[in-house]
Structure formats: structure tokens, C-alpha cells
MARMI-926023 format. One record per residue (C-alpha): residue in three letters; x, y, z. Coordinates in nm, 2 decimals. Layout:
! residues N
ALA,X,Y,Z
...
***
This chain:
! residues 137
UNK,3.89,-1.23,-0.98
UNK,3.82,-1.24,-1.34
UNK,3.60,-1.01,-1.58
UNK,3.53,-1.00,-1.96
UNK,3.76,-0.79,-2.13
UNK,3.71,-0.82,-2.50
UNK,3.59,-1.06,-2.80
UNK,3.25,-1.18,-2.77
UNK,3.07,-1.26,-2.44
UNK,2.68,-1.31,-2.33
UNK,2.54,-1.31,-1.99
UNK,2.34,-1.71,-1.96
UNK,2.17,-1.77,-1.66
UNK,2.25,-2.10,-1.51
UNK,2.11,-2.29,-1.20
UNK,2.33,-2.31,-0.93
UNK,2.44,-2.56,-0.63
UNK,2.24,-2.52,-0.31
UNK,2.42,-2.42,-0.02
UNK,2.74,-2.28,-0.19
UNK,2.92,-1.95,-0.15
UNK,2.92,-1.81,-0.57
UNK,3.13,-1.47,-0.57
UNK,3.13,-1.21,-0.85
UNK,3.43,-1.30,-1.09
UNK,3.45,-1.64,-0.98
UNK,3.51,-1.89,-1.26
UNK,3.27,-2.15,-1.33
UNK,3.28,-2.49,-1.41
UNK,3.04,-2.78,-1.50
UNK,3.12,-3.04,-1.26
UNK,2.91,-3.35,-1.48
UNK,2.59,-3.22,-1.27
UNK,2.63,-2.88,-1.15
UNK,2.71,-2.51,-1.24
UNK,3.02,-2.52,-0.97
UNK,3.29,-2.28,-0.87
UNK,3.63,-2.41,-1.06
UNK,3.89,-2.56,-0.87
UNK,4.25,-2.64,-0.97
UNK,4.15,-2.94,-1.12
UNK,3.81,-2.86,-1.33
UNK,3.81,-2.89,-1.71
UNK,3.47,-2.78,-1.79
UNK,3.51,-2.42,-1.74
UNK,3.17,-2.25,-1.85
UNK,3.23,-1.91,-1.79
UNK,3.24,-1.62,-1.49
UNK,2.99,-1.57,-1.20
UNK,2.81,-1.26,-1.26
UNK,2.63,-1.22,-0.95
UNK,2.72,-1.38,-0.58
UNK,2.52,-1.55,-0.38
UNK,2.60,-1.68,-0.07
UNK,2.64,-2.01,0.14
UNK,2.31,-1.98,0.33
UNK,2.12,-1.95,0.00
UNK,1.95,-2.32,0.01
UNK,1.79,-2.29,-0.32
UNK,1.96,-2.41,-0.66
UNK,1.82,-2.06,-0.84
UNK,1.96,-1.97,-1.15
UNK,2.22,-1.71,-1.16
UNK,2.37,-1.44,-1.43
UNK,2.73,-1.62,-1.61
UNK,2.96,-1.42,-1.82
UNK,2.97,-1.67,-2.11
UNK,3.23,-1.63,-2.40
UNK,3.09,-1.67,-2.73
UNK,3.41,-1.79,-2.88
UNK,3.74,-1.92,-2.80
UNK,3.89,-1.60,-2.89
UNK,3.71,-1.39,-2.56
UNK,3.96,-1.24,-2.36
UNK,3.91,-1.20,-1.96
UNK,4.09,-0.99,-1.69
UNK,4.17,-1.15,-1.43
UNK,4.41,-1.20,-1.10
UNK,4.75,-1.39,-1.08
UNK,4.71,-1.57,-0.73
UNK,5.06,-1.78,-0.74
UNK,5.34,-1.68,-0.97
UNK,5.43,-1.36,-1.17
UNK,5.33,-1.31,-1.52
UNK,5.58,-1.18,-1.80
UNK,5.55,-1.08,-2.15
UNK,5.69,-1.41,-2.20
UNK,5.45,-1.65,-2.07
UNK,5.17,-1.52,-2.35
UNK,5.06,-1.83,-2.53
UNK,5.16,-2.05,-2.24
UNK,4.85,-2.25,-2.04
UNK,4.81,-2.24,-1.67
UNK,4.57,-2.35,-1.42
UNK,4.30,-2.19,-1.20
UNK,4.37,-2.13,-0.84
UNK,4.15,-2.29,-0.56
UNK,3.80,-2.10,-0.54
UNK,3.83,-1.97,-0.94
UNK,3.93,-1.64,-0.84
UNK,4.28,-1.64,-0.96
UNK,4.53,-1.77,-1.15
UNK,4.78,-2.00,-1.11
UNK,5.08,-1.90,-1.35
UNK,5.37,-2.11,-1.23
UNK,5.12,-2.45,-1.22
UNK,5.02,-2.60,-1.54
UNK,4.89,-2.98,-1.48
UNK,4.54,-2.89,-1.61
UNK,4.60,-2.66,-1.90
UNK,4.30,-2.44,-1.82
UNK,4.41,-2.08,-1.90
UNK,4.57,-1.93,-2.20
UNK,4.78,-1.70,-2.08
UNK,4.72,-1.42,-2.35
UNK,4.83,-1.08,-2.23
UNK,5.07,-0.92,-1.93
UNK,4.92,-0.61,-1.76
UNK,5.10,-0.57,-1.47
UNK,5.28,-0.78,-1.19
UNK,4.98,-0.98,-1.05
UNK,4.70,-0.91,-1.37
UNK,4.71,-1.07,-1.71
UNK,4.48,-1.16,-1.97
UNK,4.34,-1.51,-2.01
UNK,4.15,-1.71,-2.23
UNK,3.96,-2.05,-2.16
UNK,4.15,-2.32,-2.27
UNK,3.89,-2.43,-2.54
UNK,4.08,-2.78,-2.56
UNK,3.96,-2.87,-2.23
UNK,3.70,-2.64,-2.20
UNK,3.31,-2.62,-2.28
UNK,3.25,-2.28,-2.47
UNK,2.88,-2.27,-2.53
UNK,2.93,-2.05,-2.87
UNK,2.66,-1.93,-3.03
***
């Protein structure tokens, strides 16, 4: 999963999809119409669940988003597929399916910056703001 970790970040609350399973840490996207979990191929990434809410939840009610404030707002967050090195800092990646990890050795969608190593399966990220929608303010 994925958490703030530094730089600036606000909690928004956003409305949600009916009938779809939102998990704390999750990374969110803006599909065109809804708040959305990301996927490996989203490139409006909006910002990390806050709160979960699950699959029988019919309504569309608006939940807590760990929004970053700038491009420069560093997250935690999991390595699902590949091992991150000192070396890949700077590098872009892509999300893993459900937008609860990282995919290190994939790269098709650009929509990580790989910006720290902590350990064998943790690094620090940042959203690609090139493909991204950072609602700064």
C-alpha cells in the first residue's frame, strides 16, 4: 500500500464508485467520470484512499483522499513486482493491478517516480506529474 511520507499533502473528500471495494492506501485515479481505484494502465492518478469502504457499499458517498499538494510529495509505498535499488531513483514505473503496489521492473505508463530505496520491497514514490492530475493548491 502506499501512505504520505513527506512534502505537502491534504486530505479532499471525493465521491466514490458504487459497488467497489476502496482499501486504505489504495491509489486513486480519475477514470474521465469516477474517483476509481488505479490500475496498471491509469494516468489520472489523484491521490491515496484514506478510508475503505467495501464492495456491498451501493452508495457513491464521498470518501477521505490523501491528495499531494505539489509534485514534489513523497509517498511510502510497496514494491509488488521487481526489486528496487538505489539505482532506479529518478526512474518511472507503473502501478500494480488494484493500486496497492508498485510495479518497478514495468514501465509502459510512466506513473511513479521512483524517488527513494528503503528496503527490498519499499521505496519512495512520487506521482508522475507529467501524466498525472495534482490538484495543487
Amino acid at each position: 500500500s502506499f501512505m504520505p511520507a513527506d512534502g505537502e499533502w491534504k486530505i479532499e473528500f471525493l465521491p466514490t464508485v458504487a459497488s467497489t471495494l476502496y482499501t486504505v492506501g489504495a491509489l486513486l485515479c480519475n477514470d474521465g467520470t469516477n474517483n476509481t481505484i488505479s490500475t496498471t494502465s491509469s494516468l489520472r492518478q489523484i491521490g491515496i484512499c484514506a478510508q475503505a469502504k467495501p464492495t456491498t457499499d451501493t452508495t457513491t458517498n464521498a470518501i477521505p483522499v490523501w491528495i499531494p499538494r505539489s509534485a514534489d510529495a513523497q509517498m511510502f509505498g510497496d514494491v509488488g513486482s521487481g526489486t528496487p535499488a538505489v539505482a532506479n531513483i529518478g526512474k518511472t514505473c507503473d502501478i500494480a493491478s488494484l493500486g496497492l503496489t508498485a510495479a518497478i521492473n514495468t514501465d509502459s505508463h510512466h506513473q511513479l517516480v521512483i524517488s527513494g530505496y528503503i528496503s527490498a520491497t519499499k521505496a519512495l514514490f512520487k506521482l508522475n506529474s507529467k501524466v498525472s492530475t495534482l490538484n495543487a493548491a
